[in-house]
FIKOL-279517 format. One record per residue: x, y, z of N, C-alpha, C in turn; residue number from 1. Coordinates in steps of 0.02 Angstrom, whole numbers. Atoms other than C-alpha are relative to their C-alpha. Last residue first. Layout:
N
ROMI      npx      npy      npz     capx     capy     capz      cpx      cpy      cpz   seq
ROMI        X        Y        Z        X        Y        Z        X        Y        Z   NUM
...
//
This chain:
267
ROMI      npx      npy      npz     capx     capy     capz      cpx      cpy      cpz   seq
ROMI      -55       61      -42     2378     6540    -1394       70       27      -25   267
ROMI       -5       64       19     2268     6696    -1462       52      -31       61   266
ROMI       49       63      -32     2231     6865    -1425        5      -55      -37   265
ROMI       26       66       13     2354     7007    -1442      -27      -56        9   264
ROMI       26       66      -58     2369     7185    -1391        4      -37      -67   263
ROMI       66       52       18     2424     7337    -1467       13      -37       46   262
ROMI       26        5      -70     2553     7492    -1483      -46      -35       -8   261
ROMI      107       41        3     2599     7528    -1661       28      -21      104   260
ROMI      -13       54      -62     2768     7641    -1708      -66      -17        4   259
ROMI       72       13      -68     2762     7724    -1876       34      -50       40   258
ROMI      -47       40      -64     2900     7771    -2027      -68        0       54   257
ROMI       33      -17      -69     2812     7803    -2195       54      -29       52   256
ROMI      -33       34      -61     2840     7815    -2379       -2        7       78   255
ROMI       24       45      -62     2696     7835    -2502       51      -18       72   254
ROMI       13       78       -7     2808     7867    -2648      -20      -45       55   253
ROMI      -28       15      -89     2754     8038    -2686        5      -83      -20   252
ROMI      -31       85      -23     2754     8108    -2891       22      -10       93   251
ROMI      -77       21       10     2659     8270    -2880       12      -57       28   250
ROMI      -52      -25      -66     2478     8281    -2888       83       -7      -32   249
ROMI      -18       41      -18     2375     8248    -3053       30       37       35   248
ROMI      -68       17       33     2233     8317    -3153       21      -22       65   247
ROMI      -67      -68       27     2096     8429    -3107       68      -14      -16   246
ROMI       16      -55       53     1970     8284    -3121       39       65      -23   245
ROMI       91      -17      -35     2063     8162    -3006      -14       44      -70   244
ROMI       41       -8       51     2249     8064    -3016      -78       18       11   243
ROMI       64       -7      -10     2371     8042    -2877      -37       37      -78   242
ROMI       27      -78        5     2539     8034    -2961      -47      -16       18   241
ROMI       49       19       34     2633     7851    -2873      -14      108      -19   240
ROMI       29      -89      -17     2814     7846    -2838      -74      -33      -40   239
ROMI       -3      -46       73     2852     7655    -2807      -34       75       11   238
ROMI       69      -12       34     2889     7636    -2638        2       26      -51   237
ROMI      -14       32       74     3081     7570    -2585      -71       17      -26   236
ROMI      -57       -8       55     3083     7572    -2404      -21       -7      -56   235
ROMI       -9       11       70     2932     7576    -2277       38       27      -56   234
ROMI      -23      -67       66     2968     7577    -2095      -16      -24      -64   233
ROMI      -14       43       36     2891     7470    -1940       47       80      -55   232
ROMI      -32      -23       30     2914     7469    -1761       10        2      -89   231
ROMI        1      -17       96     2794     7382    -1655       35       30      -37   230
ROMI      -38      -55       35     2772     7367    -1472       32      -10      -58   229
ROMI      -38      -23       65     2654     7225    -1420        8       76      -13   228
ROMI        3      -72       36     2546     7158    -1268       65       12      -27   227
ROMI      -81        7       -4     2519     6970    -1249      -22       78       -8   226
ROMI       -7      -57        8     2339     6879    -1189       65       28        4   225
ROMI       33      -16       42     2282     6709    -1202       10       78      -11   224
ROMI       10       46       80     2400     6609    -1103      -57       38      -68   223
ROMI       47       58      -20     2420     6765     -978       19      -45      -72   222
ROMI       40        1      -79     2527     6922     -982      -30      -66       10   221
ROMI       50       35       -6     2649     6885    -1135      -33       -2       86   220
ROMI       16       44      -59     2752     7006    -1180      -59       -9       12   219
ROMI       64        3      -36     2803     7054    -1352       -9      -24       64   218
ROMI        0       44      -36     2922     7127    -1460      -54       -7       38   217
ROMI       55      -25      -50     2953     7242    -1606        1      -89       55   216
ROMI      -24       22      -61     3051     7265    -1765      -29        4       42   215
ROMI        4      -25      -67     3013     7339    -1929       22      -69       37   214
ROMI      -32       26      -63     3063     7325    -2112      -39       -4       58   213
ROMI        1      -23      -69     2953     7362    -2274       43      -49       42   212
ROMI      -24       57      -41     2951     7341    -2460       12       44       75   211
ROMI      -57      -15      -20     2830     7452    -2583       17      -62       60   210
ROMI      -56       70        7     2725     7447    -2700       51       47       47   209
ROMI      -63        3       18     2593     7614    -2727       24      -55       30   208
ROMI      -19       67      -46     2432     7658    -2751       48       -5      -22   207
ROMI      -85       14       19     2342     7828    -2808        8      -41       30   206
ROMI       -9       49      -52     2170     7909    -2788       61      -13      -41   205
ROMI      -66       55       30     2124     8089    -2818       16      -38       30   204
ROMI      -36       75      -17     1982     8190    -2745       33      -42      -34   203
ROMI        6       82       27     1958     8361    -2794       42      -45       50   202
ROMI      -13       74      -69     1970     8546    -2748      -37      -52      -22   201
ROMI       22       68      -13     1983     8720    -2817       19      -69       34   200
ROMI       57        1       73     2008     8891    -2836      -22      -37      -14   199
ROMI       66      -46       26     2079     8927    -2670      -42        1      -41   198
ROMI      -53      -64       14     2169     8765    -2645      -42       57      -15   197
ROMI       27      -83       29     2098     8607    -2627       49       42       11   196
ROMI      -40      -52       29     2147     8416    -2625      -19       57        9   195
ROMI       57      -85       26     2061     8280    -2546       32       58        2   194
ROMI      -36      -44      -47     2175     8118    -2542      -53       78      -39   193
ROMI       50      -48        7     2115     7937    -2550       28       60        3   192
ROMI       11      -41      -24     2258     7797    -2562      -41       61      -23   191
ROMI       42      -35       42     2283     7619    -2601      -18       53       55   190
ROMI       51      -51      -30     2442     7559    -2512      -31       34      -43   189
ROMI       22      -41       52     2527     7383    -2561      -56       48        3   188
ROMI       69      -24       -8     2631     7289    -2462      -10       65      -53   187
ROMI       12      -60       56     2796     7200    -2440      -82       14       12   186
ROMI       64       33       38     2881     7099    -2297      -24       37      -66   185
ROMI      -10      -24       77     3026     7094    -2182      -53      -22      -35   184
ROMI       40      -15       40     3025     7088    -1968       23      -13      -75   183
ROMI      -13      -51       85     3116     7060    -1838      -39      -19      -56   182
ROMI        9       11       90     3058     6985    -1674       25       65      -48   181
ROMI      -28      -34       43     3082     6991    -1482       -6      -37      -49   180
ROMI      -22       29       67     2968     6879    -1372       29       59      -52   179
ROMI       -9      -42       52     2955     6915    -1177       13      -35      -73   178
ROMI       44      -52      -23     2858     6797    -1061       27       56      -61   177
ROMI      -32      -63      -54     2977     6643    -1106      -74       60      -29   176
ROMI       44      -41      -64     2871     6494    -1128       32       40       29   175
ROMI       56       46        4     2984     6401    -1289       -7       24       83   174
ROMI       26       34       -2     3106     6545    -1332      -70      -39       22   173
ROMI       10       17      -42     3096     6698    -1423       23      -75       25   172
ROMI      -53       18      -42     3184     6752    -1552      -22      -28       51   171
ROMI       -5       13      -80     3046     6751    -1671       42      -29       34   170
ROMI      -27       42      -37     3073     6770    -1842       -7       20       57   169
ROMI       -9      -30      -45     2940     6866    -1965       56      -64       38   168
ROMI      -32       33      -56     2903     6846    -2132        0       22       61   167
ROMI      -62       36        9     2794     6938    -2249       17      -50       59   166
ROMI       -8       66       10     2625     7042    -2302       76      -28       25   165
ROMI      -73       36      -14     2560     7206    -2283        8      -76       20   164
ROMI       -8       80       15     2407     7295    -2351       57      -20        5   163
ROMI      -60       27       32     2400     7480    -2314       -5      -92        2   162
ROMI        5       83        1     2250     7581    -2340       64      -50      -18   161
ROMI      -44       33       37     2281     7767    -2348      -19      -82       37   160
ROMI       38       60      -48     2152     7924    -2304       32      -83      -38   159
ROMI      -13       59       -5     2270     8087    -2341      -30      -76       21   158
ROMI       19       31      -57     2207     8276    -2317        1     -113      -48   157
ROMI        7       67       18     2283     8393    -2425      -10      -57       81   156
ROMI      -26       69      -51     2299     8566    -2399      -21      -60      -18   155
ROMI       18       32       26     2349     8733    -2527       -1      -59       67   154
ROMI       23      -42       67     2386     8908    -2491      -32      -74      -29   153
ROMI       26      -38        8     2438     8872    -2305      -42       60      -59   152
ROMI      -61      -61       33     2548     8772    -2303      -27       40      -13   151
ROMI       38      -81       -3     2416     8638    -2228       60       24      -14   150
ROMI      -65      -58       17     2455     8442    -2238      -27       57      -15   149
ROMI        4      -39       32     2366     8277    -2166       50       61      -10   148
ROMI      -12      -66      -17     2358     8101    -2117      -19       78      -42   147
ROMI       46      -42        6     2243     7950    -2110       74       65       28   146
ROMI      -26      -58      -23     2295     7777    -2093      -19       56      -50   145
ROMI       41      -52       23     2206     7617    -2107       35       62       25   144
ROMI      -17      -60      -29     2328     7450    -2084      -54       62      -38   143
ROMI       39      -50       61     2301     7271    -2154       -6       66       52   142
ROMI       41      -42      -44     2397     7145    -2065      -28       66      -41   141
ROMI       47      -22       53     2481     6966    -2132      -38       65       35   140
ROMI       23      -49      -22     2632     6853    -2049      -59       50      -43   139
ROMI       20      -48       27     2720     6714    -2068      -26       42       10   138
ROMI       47       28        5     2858     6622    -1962      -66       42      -37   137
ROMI       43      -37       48     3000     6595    -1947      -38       -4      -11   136
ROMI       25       10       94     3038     6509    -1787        2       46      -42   135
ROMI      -73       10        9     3129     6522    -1593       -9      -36      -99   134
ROMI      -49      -29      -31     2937     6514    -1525       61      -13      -32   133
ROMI      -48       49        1     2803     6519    -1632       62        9       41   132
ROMI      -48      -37      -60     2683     6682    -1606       56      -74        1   131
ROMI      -31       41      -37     2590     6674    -1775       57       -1       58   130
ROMI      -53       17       -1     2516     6832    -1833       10      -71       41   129
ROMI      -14       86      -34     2356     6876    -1885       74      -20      -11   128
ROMI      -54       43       39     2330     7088    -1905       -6      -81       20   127
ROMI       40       66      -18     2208     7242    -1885       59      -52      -42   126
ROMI      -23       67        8     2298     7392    -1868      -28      -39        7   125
ROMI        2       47      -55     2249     7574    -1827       -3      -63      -47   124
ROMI      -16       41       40     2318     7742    -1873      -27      -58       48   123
ROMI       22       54      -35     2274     7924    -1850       20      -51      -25   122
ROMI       38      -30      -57     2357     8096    -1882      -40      -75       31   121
ROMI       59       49      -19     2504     8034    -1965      -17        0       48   120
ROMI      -11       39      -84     2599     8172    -2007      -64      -30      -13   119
ROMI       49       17      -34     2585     8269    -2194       47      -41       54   118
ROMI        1      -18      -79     2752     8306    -2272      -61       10       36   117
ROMI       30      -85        4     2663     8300    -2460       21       38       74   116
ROMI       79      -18        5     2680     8107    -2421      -25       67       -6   115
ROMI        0      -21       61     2859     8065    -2437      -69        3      -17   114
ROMI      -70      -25        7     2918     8025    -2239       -4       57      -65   113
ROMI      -27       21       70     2744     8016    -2188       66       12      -22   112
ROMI       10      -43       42     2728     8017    -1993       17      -27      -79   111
ROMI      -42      -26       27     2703     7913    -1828      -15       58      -46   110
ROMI       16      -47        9     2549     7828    -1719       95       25      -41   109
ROMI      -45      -19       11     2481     7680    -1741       25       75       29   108
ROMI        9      -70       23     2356     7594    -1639       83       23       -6   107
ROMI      -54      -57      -10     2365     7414    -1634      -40       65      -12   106
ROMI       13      -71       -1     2267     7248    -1628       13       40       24   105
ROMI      -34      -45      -30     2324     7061    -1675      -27       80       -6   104
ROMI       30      -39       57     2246     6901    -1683       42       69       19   103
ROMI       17      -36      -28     2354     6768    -1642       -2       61      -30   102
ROMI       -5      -86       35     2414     6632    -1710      -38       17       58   101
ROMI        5      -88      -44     2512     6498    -1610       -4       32      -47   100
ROMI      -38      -56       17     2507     6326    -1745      -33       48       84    99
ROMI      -14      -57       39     2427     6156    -1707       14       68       15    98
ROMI      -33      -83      -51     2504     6010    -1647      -44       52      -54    97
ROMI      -44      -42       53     2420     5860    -1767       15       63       76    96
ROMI       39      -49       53     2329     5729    -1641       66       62      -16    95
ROMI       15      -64      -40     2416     5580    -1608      -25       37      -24    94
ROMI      -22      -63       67     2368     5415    -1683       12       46       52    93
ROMI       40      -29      -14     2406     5265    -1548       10       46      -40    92
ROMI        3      -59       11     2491     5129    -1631      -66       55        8    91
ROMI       70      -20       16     2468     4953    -1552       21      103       -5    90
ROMI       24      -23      -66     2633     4857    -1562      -60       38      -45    89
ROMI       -6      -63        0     2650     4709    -1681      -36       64       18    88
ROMI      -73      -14       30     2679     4524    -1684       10       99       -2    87
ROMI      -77      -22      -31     2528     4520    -1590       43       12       10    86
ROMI      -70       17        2     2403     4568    -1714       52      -24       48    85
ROMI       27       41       32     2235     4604    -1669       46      -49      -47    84
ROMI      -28       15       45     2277     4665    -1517       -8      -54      -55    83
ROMI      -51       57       32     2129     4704    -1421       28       16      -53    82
ROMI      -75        5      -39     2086     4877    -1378       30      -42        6    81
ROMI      -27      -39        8     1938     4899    -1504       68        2       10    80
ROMI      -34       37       95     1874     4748    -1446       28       40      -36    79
ROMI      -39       45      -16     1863     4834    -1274       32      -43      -52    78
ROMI      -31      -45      -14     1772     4982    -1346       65      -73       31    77
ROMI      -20      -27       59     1656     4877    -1436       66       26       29    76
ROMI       40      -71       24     1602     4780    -1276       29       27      -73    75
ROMI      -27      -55      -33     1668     4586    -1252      -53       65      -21    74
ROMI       -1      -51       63     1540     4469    -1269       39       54       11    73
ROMI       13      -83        9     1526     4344    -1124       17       28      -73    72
ROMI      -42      -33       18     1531     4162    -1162      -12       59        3    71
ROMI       33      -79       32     1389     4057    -1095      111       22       -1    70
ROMI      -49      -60      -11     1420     3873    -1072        4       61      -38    69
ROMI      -14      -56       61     1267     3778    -1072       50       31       14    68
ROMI       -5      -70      -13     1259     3605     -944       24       56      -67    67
ROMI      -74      -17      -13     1174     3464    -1032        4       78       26    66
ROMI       -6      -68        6     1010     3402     -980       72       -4        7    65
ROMI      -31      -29      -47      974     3228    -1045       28       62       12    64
ROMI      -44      -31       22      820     3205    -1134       46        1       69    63
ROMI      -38      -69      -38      681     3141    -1024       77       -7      -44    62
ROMI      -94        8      -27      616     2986    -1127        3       77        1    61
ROMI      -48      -12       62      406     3018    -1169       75       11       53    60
ROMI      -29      -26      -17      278     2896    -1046       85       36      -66    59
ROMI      -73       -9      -44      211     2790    -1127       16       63        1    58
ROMI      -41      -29       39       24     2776    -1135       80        0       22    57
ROMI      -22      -39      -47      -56     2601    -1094       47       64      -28    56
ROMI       46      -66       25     -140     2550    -1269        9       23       82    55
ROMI        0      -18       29        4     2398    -1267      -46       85      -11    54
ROMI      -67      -19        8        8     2356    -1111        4       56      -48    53
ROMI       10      -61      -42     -181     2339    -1086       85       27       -8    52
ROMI       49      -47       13     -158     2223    -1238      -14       48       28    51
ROMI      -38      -41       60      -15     2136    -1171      -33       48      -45    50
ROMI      -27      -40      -40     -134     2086    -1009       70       42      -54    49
ROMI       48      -54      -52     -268     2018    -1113       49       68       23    48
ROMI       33      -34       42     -169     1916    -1207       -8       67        3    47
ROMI      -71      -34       25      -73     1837    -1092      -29       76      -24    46
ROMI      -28      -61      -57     -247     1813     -993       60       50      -16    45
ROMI       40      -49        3     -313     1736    -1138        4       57       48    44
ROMI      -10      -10       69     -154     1606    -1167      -46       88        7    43
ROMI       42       17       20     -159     1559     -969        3       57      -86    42
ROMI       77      -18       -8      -23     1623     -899      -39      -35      -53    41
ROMI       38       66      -31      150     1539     -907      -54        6        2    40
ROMI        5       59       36      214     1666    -1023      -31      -65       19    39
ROMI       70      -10       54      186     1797     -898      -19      -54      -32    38
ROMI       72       18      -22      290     1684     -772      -35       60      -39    37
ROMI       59       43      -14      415     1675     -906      -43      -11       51    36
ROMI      -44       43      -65      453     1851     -934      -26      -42        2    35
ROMI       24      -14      -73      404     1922    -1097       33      -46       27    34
ROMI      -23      -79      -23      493     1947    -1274      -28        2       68    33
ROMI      -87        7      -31      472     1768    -1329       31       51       34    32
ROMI      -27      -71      -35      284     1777    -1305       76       -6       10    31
ROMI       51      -49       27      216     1633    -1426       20       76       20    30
ROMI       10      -22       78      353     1530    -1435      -45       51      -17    29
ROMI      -61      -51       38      427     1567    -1263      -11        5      -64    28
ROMI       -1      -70      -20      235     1526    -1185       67       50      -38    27
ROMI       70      -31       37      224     1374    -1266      -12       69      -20    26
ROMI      -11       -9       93      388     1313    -1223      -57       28      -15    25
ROMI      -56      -43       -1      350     1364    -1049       35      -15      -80    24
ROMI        5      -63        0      190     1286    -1044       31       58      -21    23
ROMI       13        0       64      269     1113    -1093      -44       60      -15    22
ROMI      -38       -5       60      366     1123     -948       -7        8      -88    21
ROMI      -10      -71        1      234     1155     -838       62       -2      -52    20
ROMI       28      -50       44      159     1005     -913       17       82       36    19
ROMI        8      -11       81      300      898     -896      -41       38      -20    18
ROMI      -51      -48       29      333      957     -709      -12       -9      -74    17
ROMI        6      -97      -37      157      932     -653       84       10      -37    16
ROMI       44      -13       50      168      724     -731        3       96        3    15
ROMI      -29      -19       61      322      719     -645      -48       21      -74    14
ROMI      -37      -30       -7      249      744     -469       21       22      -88    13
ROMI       43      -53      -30       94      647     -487       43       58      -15    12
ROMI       12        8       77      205      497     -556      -59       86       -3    11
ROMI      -50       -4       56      314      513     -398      -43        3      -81    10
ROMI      -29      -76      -18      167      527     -284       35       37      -53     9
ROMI       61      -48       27       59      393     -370       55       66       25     8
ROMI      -28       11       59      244      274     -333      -73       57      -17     7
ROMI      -80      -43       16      255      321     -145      -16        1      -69     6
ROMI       12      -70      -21       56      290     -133       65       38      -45     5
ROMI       41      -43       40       79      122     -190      -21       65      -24     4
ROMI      -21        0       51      218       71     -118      -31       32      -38     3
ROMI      -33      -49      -17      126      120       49       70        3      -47     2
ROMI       42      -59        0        0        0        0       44       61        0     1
//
């Protein structure tokens, strides 16, 4: 009896492993992609439960976050000031030096040397000079003078425009307070002159060429302000005849000696 049993046990036993074994082939042919206890399920349950799988939603893959590396931007002004070269240095432009003029304004006062002996009753100067120190340097000033002459039978009254032009050297040096200079230039004086005499009287004009010297110096009160003594003479004037309705004067050649007294404004 108890053979009996033992041997139903054993055949009980192996019968259960052949058909789970023959599940599990069943299950890898039909579901090779699942685990085998799915595969072991009942065919309609597989089914079933790969079906809810299937129309379950998935979930979308998280990207992985990479870190960003930011790069500043330099500014303009900084890119500017990189070398864009290194082999070679960074040339700064300079700016151009420019010139010491300065404007210049005088009152004359002297006489005509060859003007009908008239004196110069008024005189005043408008000029641009460059104040350079230890240079040559140019120069330009346009002058209005005004004399006259009485002898008593005949007078003449003088209104003369002088135009002058030339060089100049400045002895000075570089920020001394005084500046000595000499002079040389030419110019060219158109002149008015009202004539009478007992019986009559006209205006006659006349111009004349001529070359000039002077000499003169300056001190400088402030950076913007110098005062000037002046010296000039005119050599060598062509003779001019004043010319009007009653005819013509006697040959003068404009010549003059004057001192000037002024100021100047510039650097």
């Amino acid at each position: 009896m108890n053979r009996c049993l033992l041997a139903f046990v054993v055949l009980s036993v192996l019968s259960a492993c052949a058909s789970t074994k023959s599940h599990s082939a069943l299950g890898d042919d039909r579901h090779p992609n699942l685990p085998p206890v799915i595969a072991s399920l009942d065919g309609g349950f597989a089914e079933e439960s790969l079906g809810s799988l299937a129309e379950a939603p998935v979930a979308p893959k998280a990207e992985p976050t990479l870190p960003v590396a930011t790069k500043s931007v330099p500014s303009l002004g900084s890119a500017l000031q990189q070398d864009t070269n290194p082999g070679q240095p960074i040339i700064v432009p300079q700016a151009a030096e420019t010139p010491n003029r300065s404007i210049r304004l005088a009152v004359l006062f002297g006489d005509f040397d060859e003007l009908y002996g008239s004196d110069l009753d008024f005189g005043f100067l408008f000029g641009v000079v460059r104040t350079d120190p230890n240079a040559l340097v140019p120069y330009f000033d346009t002058s209005l003078l005004s004399g006259s002459m009485d002898n008593g039978f005949e007078s003449i009254n003088s209104f003369l425009v002088d135009f002058n032009f030339g060089g100049r050297y400045n002895f000075a040096l570089e920020d001394a307070r005084l500046r000595p200079y000499a002079e040389v230039g030419g110019d060219v004086i158109l002149g008015l002159f009202d004539y009478s005499n007992p019986s009559v009287s006209d205006t006659l004009f006349g111009a004349s060429l001529g070359l000039t010297v002077g000499a003169g110096f300056e001190f400088q009160v402030n950076d913007s302000l110098a005062l000037n003594i002046d010296y000039r003479t005119r050599l060598f004037g062509t003779d001019s005849e004043p010319e009007g309705s009653i005819g013509t004067l006697s040959q003068t050649s404009f010549d003059y000696s004057r001192f000037s007294f002024g100021v100047l404004f510039g650097n």
